[in-house]
Backbone bond lengths (Angstrom), bond angles and torsions (degrees), N, CA, C in turn:
res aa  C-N    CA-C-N  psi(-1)  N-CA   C-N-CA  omega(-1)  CA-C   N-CA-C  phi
1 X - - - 1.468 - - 1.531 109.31 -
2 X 1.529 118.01 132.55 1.417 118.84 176.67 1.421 115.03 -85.39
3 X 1.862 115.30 72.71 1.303 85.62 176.60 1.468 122.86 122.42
4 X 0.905 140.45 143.56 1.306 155.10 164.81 1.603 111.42 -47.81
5 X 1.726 97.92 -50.70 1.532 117.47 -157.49 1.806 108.60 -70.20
6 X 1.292 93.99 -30.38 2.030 126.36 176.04 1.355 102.42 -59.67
7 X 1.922 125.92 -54.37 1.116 105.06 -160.07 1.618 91.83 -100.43
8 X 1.501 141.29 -4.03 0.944 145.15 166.19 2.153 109.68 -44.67
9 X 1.758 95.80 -61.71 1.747 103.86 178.05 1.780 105.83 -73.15
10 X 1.647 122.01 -7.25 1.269 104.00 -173.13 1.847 98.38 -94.55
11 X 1.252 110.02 -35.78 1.617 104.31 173.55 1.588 120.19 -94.92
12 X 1.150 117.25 2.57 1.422 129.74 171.19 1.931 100.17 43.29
13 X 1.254 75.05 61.54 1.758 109.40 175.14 1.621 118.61 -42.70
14 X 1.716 111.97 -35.12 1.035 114.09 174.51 1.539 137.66 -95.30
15 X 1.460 96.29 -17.85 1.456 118.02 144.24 1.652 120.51 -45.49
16 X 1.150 103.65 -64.41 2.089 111.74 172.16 1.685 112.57 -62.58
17 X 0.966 111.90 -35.16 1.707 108.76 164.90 1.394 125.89 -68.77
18 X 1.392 106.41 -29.00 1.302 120.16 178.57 1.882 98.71 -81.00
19 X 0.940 101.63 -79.03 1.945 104.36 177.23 1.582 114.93 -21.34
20 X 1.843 95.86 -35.24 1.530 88.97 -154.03 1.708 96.65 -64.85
21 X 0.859 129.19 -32.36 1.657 131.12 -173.44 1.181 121.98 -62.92
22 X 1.438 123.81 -17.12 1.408 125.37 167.38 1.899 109.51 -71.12
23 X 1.183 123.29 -58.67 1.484 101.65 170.74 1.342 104.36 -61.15
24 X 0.818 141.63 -54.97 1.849 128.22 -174.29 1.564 97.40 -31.42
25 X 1.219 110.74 -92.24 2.127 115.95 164.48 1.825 96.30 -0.91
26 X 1.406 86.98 -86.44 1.877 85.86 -158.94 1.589 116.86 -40.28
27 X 1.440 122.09 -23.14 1.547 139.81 -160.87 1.645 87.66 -77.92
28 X 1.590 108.01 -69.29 1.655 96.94 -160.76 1.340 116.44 -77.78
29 X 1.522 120.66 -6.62 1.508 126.91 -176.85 1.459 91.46 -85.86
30 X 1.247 125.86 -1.79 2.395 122.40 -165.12 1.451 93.61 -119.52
31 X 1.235 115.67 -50.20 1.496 109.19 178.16 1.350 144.68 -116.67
32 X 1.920 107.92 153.65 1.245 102.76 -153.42 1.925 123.35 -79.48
33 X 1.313 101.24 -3.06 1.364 119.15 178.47 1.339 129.63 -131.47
34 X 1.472 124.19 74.42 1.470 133.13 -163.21 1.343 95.83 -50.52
35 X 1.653 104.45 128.78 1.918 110.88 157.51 1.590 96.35 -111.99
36 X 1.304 112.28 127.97 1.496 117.87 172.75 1.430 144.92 -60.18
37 X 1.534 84.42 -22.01 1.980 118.83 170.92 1.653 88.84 -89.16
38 X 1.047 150.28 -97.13 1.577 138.06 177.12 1.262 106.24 9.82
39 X 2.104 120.34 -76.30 1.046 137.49 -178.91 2.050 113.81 -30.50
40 X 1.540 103.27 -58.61 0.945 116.24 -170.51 1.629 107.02 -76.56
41 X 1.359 125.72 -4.91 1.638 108.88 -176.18 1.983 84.67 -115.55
42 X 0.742 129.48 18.10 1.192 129.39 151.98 1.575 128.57 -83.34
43 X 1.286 104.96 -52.03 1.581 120.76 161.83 1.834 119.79 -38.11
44 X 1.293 90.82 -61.89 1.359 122.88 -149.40 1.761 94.21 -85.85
45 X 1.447 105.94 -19.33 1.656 97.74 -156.58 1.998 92.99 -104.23
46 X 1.263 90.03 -25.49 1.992 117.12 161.86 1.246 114.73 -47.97
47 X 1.574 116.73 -55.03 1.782 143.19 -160.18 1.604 86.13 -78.17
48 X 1.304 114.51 -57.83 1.397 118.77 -167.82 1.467 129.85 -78.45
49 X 1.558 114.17 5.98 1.079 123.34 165.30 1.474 97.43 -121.61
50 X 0.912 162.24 83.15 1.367 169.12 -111.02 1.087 100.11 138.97
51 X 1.876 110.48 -85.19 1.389 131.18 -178.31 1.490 119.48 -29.67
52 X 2.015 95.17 -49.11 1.686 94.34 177.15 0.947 129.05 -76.00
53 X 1.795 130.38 -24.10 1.006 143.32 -165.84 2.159 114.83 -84.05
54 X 1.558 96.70 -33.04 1.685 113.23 168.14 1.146 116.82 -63.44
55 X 1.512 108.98 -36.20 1.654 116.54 -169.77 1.023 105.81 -95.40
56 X 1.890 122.67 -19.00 1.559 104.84 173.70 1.472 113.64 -71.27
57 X 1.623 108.09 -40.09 1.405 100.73 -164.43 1.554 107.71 -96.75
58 X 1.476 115.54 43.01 1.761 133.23 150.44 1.720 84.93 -95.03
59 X 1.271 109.80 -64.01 1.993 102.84 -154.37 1.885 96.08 -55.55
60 X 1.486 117.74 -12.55 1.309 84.80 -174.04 1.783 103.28 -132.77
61 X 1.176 98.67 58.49 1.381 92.52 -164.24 1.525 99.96 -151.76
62 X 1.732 113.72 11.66 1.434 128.52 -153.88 1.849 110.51 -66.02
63 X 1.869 99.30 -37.45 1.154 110.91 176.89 1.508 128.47 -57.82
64 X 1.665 104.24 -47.65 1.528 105.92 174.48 1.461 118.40 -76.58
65 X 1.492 110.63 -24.31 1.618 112.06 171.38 0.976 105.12 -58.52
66 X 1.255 141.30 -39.40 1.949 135.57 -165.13 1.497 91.98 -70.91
67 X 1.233 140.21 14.79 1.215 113.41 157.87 1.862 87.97 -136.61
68 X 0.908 131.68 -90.87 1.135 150.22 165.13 1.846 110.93 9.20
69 X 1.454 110.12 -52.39 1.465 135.89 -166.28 1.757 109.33 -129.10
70 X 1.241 117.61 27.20 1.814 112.34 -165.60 1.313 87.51 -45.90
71 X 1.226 149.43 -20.38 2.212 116.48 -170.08 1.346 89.06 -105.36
72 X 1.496 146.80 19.65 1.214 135.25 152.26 1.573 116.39 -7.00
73 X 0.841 157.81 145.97 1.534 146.53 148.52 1.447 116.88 -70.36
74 X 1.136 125.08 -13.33 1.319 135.23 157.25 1.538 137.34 -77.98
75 X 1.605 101.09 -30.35 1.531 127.86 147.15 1.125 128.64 -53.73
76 X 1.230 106.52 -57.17 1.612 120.70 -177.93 1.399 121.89 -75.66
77 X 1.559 98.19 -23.38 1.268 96.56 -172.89 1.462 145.22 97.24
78 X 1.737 94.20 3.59 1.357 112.74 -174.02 1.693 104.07 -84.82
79 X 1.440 115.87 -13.35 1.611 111.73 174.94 1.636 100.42 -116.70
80 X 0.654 113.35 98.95 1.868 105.94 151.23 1.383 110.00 -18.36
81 X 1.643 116.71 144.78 1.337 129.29 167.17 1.957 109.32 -51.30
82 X 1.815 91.53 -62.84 1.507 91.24 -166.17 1.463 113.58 -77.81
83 X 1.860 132.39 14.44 1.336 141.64 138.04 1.348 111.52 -57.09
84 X 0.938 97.35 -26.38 1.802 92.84 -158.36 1.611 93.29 -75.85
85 X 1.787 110.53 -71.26 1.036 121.51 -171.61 1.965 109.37 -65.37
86 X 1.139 139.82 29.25 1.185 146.85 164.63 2.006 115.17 -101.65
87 X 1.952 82.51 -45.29 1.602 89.08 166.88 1.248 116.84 -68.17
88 X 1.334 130.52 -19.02 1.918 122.10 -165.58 1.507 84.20 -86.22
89 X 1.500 121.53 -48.30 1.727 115.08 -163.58 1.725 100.95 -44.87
90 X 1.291 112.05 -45.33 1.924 126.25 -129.39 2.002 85.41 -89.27
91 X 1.198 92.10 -34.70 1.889 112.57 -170.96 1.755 103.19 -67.65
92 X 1.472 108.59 -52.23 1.779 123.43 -165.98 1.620 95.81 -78.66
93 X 1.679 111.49 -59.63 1.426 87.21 176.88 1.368 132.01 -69.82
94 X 1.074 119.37 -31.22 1.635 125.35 167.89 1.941 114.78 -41.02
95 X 1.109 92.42 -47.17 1.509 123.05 -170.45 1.925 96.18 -63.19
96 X 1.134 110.55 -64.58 1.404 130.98 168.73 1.345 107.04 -29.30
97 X 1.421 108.96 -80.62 1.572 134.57 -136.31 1.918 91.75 -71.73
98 X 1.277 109.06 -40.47 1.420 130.96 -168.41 1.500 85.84 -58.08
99 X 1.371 115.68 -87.48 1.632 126.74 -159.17 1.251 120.92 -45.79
100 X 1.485 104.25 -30.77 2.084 121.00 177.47 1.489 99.37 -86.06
101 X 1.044 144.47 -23.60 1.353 131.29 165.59 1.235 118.35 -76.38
102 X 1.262 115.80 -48.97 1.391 130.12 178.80 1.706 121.16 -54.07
103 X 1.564 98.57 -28.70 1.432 109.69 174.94 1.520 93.43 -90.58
104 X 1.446 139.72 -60.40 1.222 128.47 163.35 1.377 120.95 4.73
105 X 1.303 104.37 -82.30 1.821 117.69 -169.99 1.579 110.58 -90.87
106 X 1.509 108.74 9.13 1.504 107.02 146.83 1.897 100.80 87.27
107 X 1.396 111.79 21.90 1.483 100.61 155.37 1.505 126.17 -117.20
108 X 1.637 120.65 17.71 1.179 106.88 136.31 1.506 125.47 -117.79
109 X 1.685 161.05 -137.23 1.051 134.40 -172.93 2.139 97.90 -137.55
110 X 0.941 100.05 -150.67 1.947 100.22 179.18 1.207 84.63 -95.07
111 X 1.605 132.45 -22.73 1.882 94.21 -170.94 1.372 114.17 -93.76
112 X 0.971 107.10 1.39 1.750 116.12 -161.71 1.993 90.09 -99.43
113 X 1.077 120.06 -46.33 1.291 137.20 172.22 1.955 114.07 -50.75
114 X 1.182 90.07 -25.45 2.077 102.18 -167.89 1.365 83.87 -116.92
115 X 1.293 152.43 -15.32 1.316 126.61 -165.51 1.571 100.96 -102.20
116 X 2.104 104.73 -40.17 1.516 88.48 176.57 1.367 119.44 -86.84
117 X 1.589 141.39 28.48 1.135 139.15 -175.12 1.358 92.85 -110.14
118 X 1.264 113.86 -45.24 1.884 121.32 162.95 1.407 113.38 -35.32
119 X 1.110 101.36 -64.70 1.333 106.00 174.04 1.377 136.23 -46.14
120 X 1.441 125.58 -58.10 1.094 145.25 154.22 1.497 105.32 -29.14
121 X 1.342 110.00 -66.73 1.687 108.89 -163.29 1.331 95.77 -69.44
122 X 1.297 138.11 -72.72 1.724 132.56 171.28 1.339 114.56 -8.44
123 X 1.487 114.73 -52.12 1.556 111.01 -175.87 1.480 106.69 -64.85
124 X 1.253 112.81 -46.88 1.403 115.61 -163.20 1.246 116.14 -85.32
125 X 1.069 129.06 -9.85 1.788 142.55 145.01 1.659 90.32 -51.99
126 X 1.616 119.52 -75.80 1.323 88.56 -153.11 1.433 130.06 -72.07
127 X 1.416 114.46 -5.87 1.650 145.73 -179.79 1.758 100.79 -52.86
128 X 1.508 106.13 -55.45 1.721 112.16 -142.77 1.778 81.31 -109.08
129 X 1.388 129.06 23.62 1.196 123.75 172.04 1.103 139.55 164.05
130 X 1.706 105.26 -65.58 1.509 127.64 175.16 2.239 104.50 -47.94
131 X 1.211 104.72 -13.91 1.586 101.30 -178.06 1.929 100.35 -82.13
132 X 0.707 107.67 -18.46 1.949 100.38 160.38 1.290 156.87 -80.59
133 X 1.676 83.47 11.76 1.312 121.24 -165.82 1.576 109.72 -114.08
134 X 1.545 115.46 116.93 1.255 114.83 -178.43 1.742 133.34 -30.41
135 X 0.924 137.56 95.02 1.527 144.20 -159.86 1.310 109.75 65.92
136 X 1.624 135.60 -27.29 1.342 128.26 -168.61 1.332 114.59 -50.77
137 X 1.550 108.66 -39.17 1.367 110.90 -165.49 1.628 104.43 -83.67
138 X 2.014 127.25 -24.18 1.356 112.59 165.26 1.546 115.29 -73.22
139 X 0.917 129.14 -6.70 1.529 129.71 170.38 1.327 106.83 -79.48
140 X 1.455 125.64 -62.56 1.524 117.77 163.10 1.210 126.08 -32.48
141 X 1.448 125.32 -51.93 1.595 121.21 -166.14 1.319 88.15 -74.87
142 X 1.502 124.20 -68.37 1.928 133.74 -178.65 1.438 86.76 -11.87
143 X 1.487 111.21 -96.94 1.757 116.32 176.27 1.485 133.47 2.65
144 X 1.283 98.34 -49.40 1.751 106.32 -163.49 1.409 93.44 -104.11
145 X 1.230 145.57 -51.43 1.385 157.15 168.22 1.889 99.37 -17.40
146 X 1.508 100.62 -65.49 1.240 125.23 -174.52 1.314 127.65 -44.69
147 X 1.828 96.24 -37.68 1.665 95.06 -158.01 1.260 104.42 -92.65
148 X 1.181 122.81 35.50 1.568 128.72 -177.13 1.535 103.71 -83.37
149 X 1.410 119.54 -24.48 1.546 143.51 -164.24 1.884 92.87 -74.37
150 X 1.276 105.67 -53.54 1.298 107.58 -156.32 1.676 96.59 -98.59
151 X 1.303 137.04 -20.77 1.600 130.97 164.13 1.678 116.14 -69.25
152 X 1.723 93.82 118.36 1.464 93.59 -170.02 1.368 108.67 115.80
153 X 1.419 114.41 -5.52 1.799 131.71 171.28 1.299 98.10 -60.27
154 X 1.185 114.71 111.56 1.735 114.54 166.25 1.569 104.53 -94.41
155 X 1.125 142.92 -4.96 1.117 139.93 169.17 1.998 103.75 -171.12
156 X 1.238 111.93 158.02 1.095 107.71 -163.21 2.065 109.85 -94.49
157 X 1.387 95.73 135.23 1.465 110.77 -154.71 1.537 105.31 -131.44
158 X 1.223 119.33 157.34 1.729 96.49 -156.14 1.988 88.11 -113.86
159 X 0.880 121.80 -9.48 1.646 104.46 173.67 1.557 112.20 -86.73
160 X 1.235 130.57 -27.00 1.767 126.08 153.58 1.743 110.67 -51.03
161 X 1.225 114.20 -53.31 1.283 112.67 175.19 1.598 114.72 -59.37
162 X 1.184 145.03 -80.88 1.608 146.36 159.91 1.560 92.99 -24.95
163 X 1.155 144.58 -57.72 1.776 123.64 -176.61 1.430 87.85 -56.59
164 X 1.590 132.73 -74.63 1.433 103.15 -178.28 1.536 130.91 9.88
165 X 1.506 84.13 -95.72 1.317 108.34 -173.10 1.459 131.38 -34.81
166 X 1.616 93.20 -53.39 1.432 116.95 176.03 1.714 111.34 -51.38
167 X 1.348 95.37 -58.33 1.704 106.73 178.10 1.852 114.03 -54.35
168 X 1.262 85.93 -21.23 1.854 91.26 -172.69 1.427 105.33 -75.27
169 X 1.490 121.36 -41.28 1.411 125.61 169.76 1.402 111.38 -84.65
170 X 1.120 132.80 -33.55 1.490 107.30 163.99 1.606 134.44 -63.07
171 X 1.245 89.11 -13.75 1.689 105.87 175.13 1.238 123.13 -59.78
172 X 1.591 97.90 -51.46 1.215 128.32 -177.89 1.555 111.63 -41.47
173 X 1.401 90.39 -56.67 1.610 108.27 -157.50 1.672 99.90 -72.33
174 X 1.426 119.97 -25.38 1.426 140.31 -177.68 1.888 105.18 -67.32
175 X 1.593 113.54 -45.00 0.986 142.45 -174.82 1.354 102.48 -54.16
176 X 1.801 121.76 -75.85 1.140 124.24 -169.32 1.337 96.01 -49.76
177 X 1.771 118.10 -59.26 1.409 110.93 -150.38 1.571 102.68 -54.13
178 X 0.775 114.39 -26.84 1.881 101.20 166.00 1.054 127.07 -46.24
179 X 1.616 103.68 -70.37 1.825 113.72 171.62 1.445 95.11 -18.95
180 X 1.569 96.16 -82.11 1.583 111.80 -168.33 1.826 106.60 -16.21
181 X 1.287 114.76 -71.17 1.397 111.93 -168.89 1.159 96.26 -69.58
182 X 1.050 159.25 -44.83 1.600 158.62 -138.26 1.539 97.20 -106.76
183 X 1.463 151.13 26.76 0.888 156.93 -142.31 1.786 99.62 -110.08
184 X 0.925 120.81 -38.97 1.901 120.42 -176.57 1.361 92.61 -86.49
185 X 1.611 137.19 -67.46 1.290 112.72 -179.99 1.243 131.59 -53.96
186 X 1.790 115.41 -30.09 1.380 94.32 177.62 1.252 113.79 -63.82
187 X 1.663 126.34 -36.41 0.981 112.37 -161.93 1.922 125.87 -71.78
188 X 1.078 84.50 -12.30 1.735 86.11 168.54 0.976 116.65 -88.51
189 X 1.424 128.41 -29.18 1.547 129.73 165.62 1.569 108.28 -67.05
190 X 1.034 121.16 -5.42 1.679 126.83 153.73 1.660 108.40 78.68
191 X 1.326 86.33 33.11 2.135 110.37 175.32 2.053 99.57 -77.25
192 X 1.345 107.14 117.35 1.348 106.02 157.14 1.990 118.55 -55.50
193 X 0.826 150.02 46.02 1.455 123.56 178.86 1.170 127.22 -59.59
194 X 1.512 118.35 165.40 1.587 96.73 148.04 1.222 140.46 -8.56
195 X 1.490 91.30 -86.25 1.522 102.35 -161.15 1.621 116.43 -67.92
196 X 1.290 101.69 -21.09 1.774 98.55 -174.83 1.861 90.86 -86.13
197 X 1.267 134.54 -12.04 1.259 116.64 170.61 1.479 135.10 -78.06
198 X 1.563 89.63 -42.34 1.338 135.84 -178.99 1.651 124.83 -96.84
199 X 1.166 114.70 -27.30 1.763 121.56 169.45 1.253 85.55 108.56
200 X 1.407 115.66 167.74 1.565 150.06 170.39 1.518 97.62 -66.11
201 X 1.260 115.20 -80.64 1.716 128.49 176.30 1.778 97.75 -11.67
202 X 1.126 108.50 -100.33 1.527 118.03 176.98 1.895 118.04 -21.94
203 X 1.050 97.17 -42.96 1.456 119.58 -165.80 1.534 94.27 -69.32
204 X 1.538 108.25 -46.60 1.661 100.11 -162.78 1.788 98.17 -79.86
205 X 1.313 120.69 -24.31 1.320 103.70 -168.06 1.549 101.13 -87.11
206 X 1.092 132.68 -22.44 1.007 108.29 -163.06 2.248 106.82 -91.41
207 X 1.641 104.24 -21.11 1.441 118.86 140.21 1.679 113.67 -29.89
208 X 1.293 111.60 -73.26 1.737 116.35 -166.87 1.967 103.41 -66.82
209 X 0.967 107.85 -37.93 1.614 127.40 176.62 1.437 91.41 -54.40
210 X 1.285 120.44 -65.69 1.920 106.84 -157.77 1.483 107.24 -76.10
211 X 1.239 121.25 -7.40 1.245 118.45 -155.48 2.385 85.35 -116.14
212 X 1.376 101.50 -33.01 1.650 82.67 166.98 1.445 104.87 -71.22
213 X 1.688 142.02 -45.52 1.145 130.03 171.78 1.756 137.14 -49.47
214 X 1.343 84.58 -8.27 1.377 90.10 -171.89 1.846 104.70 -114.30
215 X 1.365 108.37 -10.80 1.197 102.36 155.09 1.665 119.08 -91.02
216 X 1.440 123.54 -30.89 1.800 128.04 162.09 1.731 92.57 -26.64
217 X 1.758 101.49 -74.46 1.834 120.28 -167.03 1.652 98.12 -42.96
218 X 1.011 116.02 -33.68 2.030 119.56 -175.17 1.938 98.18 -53.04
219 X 1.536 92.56 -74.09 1.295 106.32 169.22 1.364 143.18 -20.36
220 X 1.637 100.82 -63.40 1.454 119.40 172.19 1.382 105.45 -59.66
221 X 1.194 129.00 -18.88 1.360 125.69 -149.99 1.423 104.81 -108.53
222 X 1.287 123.67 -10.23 1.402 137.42 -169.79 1.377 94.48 -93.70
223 X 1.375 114.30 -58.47 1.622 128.45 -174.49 1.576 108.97 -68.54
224 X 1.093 112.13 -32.51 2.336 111.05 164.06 1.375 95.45 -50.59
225 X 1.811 128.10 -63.16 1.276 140.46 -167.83 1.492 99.01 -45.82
226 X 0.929 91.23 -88.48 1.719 116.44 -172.63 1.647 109.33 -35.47
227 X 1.391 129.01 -4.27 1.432 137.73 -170.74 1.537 100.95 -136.04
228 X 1.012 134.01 -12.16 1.114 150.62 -167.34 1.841 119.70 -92.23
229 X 1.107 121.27 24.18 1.388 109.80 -177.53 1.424 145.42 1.12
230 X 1.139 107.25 -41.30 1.546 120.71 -174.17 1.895 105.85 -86.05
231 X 1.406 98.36 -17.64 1.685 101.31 172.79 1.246 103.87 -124.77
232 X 1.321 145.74 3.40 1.678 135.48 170.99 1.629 93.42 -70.53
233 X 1.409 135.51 -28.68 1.552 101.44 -164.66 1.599 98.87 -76.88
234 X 1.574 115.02 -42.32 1.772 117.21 -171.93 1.501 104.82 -67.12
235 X 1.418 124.44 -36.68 1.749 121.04 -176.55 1.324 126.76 -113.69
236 X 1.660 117.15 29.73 1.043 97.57 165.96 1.128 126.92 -103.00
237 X 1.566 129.32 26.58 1.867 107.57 166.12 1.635 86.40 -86.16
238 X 1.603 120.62 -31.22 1.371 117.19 -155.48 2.028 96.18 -60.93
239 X 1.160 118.14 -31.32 1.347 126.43 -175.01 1.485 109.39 -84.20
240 X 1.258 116.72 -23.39 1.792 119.39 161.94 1.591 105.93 -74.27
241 X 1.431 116.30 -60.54 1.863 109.82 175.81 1.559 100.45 -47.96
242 X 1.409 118.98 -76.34 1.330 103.71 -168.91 1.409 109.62 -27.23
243 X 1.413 123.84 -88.16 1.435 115.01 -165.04 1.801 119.45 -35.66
244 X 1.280 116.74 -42.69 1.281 108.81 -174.35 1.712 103.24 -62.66
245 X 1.233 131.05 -70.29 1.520 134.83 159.14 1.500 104.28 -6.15
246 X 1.569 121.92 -83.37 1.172 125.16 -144.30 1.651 92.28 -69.20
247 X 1.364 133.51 -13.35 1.621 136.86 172.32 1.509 112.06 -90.98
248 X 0.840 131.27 -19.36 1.540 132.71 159.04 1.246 119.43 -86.14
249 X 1.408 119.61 -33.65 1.450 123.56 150.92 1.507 127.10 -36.95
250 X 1.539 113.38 -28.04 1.360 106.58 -162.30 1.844 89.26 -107.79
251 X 1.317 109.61 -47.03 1.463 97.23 176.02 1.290 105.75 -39.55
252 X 1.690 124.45 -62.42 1.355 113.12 -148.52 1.598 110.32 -57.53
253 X 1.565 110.99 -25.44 1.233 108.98 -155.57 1.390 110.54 -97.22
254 X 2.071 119.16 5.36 1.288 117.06 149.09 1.917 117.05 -113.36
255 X 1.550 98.60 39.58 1.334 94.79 -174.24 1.532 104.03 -122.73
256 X 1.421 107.29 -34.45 1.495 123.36 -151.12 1.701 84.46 -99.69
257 X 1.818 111.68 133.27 1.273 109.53 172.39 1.134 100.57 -117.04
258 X 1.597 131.40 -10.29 1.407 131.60 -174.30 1.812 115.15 -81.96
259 X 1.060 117.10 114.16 1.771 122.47 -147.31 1.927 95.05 -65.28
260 X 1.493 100.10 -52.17 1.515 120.45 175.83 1.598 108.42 -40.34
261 X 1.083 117.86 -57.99 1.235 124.33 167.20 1.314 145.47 -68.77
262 X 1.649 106.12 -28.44 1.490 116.56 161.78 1.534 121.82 -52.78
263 X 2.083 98.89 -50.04 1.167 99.28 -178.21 1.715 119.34 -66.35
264 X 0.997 108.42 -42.12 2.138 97.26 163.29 1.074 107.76 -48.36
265 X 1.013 138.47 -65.08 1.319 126.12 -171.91 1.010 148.99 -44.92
266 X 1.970 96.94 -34.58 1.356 131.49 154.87 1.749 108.81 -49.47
267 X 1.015 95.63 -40.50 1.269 115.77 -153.34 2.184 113.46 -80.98
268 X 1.249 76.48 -26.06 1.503 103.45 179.18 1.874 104.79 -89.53
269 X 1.221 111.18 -32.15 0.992 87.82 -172.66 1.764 109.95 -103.71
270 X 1.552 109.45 16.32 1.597 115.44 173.19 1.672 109.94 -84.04
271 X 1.876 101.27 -11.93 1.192 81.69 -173.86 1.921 98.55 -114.27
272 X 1.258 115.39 -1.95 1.603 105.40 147.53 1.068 107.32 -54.84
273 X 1.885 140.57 -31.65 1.415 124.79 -162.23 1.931 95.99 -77.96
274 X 1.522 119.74 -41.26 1.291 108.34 -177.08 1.667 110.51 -76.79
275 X 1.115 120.99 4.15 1.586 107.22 162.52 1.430 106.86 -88.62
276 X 0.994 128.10 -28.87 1.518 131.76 -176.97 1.480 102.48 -68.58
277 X 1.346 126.56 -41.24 1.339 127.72 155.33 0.965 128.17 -42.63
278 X 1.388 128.30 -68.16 1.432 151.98 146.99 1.579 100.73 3.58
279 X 1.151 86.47 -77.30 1.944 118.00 -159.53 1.953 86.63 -60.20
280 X 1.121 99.67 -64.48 1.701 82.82 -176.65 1.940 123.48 -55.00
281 X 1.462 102.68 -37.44 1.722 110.34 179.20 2.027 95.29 -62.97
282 X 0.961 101.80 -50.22 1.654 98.89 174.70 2.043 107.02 -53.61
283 X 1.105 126.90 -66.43 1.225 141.63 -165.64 1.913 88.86 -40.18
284 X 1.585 113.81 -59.48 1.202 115.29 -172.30 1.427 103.00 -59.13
285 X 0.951 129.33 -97.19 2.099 135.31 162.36 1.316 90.46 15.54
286 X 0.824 138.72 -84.84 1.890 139.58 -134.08 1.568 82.27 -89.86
287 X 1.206 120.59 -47.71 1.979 109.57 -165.21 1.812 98.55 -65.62
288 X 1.906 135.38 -19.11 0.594 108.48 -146.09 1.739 81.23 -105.11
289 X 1.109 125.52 3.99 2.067 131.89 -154.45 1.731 80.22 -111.26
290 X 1.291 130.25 -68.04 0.582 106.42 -178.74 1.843 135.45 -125.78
């Protein structure tokens, strides 16, 4: 491996650092007694299923990247095969061993315990297969992407759940637009998608469709907050980001005609929605210390 910078583009390292903070968010906005070691095997147990799940679907995805991804690090050659597959072992069990102890001695709970084992297996269903399968495999990734909202639920709360949701259809719509660009490699790598089943046409509307519904769901969700007393003091910057997000969402998605580019953007602005989270799970923390 060349490098730090090699296994940095093969696990897309900054993606899992970034994720890891959304269950952290959901943990101190759900529960009534922050433990700081909890905090930290949430992060870390987040980062570490990331890692395994990026690097699996490089080890198995080598064929359509040679066209699709040529600077792959797996393409190119900057990671070795049996690097690659050493990091998913070192990543899954770490990832594992962490979350089953941690639920063991009682600092995370059964849902946080069932959502990231869910998770894990979902990814890796769609990694070693289930991703060749017409939409199965964007519902899978949508799925697992998602449940980062609801791991770290110390008790069940209805604005982690609706980010769910929300995130599950914006995914979606994030998902196709991939196919969409990824459309000649998959198809030689002999991937059913959408669009190679169904056409591009179809593919893009029903892409722009999940992603206008899932900015409407942004909306609604600001205005529950925002009407809601008993949750405007804990969610309202999270109900100010939402709205700004779910309104830049819709410009971008009648402004931007370049597909490559929509989806960053898309993509850019899901994770202004988890700083707005962030910023609110922090707002609570400090209002509750001091």
């Amino acid at each position: 491996m060349r490098g730090f910078r090699s296994f940095m583009r093969l696990t897309r390292i900054e993606h899992g650092l970034f994720v890891g903070l959304v269950p952290v968010s959901t943990y101190v906005l759900t529960s009534n007694h922050i433990n700081v070691i909890t905090i930290l095997v949430l992060y870390f147990s987040a980062l570490l299923a990331e890692i395994y799940l990026f690097t699996l679907n490089d080890l198995c995805n080598i064929a359509e990247d040679r066209i699709n991804r040529p600077d792959a690090p797996l393409v190119t050659g900057e990671v070795k095969i049996s690097e690659a597959k050493i990091i998913t072992y070192i990543s899954l069990v770490s990832g594992v061993t962490t979350v089953v102890v941690s639920y063991v001695y009682g600092l995370i709970n059964d849902i946080s315990l069932a959502v990231y084992l869910t998770a894990l297996v979902l990814g890796t269903l769609y990694n070693i297969g289930l991703k060749r399968t017409c939409l199965i495999g964007n519902v899978l990734t949508s799925i697992t992407t998602s449940l980062s909202f609801i791991y770290g639920m110390e008790q069940i709360s209805t604005v982690p759940i609706m980010l769910f949701f929300i995130s599950f259809i914006a995914c979606m719509g994030r998902e196709i637009i991939k196919t969409i660009i990824d459309i000649e490699g998959d198809r030689l790598a002999g991937l059913t998608t959408l669009p190679i089943k169904y056409g591009i046409d179809l593919s893009k509307k029903i892409a722009i469709g999940s992603e206008l519904v899932a900015s409407i769901l942004l909306m609604f969700l600001s205005f529950y907050v925002f009407t809601n007393i008993s949750l405007l003091y804990r969610f309202s910057l999270l109900a100010a980001g939402s709205l700004v997000v779910a309104l830049l969402n819709i410009v971008t998605l009648f402004k931007i005609r370049d597909f490559s580019k929509l989806r960053k953007i898309l993509l850019e602005l899901m994770f202004l929605l988890i700083v707005s989270y962030l910023a609110t799970a922090l707002f609570c923390y400090l209002s509750r210390v001091y």
